[in-house]
N, C-alpha and C positions, 0 to 999 in steps of 0.2 A: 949654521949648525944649531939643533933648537938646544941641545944641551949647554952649550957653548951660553946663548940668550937664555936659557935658565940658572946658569950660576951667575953670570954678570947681570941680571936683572935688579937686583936689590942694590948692591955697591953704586952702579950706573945712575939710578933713580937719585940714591943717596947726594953721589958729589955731583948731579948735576943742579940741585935744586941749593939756591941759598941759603935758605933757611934749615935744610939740613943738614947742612956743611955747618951753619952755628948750632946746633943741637948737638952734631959730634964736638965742636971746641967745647960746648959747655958742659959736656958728656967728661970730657976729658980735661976740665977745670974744676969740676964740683963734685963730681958724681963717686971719688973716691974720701971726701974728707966724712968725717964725724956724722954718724945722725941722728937728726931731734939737736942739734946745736946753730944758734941763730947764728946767718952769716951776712953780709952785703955781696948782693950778684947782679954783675951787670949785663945785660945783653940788651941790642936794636938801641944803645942811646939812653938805655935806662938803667937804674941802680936800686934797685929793691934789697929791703928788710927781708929774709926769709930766714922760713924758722926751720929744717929739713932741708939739706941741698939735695938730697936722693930725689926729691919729688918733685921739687922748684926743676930740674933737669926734666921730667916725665913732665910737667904742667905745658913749660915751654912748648917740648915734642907733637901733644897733643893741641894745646890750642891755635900756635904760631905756625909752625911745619905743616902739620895735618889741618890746619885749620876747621877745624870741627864744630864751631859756633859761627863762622860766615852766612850769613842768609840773604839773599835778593830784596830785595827795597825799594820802592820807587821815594818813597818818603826821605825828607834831608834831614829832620831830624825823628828818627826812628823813639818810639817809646821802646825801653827793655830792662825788663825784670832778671835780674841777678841774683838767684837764691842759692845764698852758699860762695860767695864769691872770694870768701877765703883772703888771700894778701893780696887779691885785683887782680891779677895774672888777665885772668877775663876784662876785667873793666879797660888794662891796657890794649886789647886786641881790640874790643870794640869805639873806643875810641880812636885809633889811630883809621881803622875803615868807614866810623861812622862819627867824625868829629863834632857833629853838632846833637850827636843821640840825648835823650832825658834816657838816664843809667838808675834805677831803681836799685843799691846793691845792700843787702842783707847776709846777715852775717851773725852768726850764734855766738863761736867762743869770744869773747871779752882779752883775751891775747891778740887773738888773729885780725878783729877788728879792731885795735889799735895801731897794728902794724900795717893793716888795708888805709887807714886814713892815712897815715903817715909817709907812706907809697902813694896814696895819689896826690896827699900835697905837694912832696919833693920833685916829683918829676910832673907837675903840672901838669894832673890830670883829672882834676876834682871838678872843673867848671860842666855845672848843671849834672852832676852825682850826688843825690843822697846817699849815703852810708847811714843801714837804720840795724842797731845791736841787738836784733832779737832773733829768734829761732824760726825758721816759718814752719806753721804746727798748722793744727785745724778749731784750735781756740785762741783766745787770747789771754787762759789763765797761767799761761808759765810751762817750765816743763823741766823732767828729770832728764838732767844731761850729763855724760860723761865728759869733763875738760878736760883733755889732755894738752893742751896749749899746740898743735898741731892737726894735719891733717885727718889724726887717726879719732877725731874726738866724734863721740855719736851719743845717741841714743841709748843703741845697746853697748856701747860701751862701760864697763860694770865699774872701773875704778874713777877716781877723782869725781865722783857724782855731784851738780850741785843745780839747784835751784833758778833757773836762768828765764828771763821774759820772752812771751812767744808773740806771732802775730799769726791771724790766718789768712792764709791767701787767699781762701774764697770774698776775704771781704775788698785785700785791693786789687785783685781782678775785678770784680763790683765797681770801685771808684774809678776806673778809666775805661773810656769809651771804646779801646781797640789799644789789645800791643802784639807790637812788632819779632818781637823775641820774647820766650819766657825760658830759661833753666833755671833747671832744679838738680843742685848737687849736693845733696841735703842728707849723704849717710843713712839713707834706709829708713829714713823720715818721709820718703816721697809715695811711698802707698796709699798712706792714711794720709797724705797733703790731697793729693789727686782725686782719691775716693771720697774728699771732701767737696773739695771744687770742680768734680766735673760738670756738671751741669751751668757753670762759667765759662767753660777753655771755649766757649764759643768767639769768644773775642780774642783770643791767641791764633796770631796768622801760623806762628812756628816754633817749635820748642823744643828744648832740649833737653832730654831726662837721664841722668847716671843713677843704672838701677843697680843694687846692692843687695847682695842675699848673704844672710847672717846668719855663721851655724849656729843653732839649735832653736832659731825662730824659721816660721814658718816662709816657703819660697812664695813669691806672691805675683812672682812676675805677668801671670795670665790675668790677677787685678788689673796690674796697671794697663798692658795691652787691652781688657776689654774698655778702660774707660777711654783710652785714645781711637776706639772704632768707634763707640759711642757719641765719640764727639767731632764725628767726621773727619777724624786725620787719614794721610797717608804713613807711612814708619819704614825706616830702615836701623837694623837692627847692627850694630858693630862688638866687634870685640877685641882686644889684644891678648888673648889667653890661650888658643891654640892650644887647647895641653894636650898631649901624648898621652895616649894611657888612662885616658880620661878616669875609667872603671877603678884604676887605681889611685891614680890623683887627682883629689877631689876636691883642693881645697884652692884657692885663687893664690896664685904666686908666692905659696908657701905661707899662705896670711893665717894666724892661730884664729882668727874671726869672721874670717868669711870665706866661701865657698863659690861665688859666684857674680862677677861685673860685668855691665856691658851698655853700652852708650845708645840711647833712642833719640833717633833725629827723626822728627813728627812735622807733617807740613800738609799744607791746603793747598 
């Protein structure tokens, strides 16, 4: 009965897969305490610093469960750029599939990248990871950043503004001869990264872009789309937003700053 396989479709999916049976325990071990309050959480073996349990629960989902940064490889030790890699969440999924990877990870707030080294030290996962504390921008004069000592820190983020060192990608895409993986989770940073370095992304086999649209600046989504045609990818476009009502709700999961996310997974 197709009715019947359309309400049991998601539940079914849910508890038959591993990894989503640990997203509901951690759903239902973290997802109710305090947020923006640093807690230790452990899942797969590991015990991370995190500063948000609301999100550290969503990081999980997306990158472990859905696995949304997996990419095909012939190479044993993959080159991969990690812009924005936050408290490693990412650095831990790529190592455990790609153990002998060179992990490029980058990392803007001066909190979050204290708390990313000290997560990959604890659970031994630092070997052949640079962790480099700058912003990826499209210079390397610095940049007005909001710190909010979490997730929510951007750019356009208007409070806690301060003065933070940048690097541009176009220059270390430049210094390596071909990589393997490039994301960029970089809050609405990644327009003006992209429209910087596209005439680079030739050496990027695969990338992955968290695009961000931010009320009251401009949406810029067909940017970054034209430089990924530009530069020969393929793209598949995802979202978890589904909203109902769109016309009337306009804003991203009730966010007072943005209106608009959604995941580009770009490949050759």
């Amino acid at each position: 009965m197709y009715w019947l396989r359309y309400l049991l479709k998601e539940p079914y999916r849910t508890l038959s897969s591993n990894k989503e049976r640990t997203f509901l325990q951690l759903l239902a071990r973290y997802a109710d305490k305090p947020r923006h309050q640093e807690i230790k959480a452990s899942f797969d073996g590991l015990v991370f610093r995190v500063p948000d349990p609301l999100s550290f629960v969503w990081q999980y989902k997306e990158i472990f469960a859905d696995e949304c940064y997996a990419f095909p490889t012939a190479d044993k030790s993959p080159v991969i750029l990690d812009c924005g890699a936050n408290i490693g969440m990412s650095v831990a999924f790529f190592k455990k599939y790609y153990p002998s990877a060179r992990i490029f990870a980058y990392e803007a707030s001066p909190e979050i990248a204290s708390m990313l080294k000290a997560n990959l030290l604890s659970n031994n996962l630092h070997d052949k990871v640079e962790v480099v504390e700058k912003a990826v921008w499209s210079h390397n004069q610095g940049i007005a950043f909001g710190n909010m000592g979490d997730d929510s820190s951007s750019i356009f983020q208007q409070e806690n503004k301060v003065m933070i060192p940048s690097i541009r990608l176009k220059d270390v895409l430049d210094s390596h001869e071909s990589i393997d993986f490039l994301k960029i989770d970089i809050e609405g940073a990644e327009t003006e990264v992209l429209n910087d370095c596209g005439d680079s992304l030739y050496k990027v086999q695969n990338m992955f872009v968290e695009f961000h649209s931010y009320i009251g600046q401009p949406q810029t989504l067909a940017d970054v789309i034209k430089v990924l045609e530009m530069s020969g990818f393929r793209y598949h476009i995802d979202t978890f937003q589904h909203r109902k009502k769109p016309f009337y709700n306009r804003r991203y999961r009730n966010n007072d700053v943005m209106d608009l996310q959604l995941n580009i997974s770009a490949y050759r």
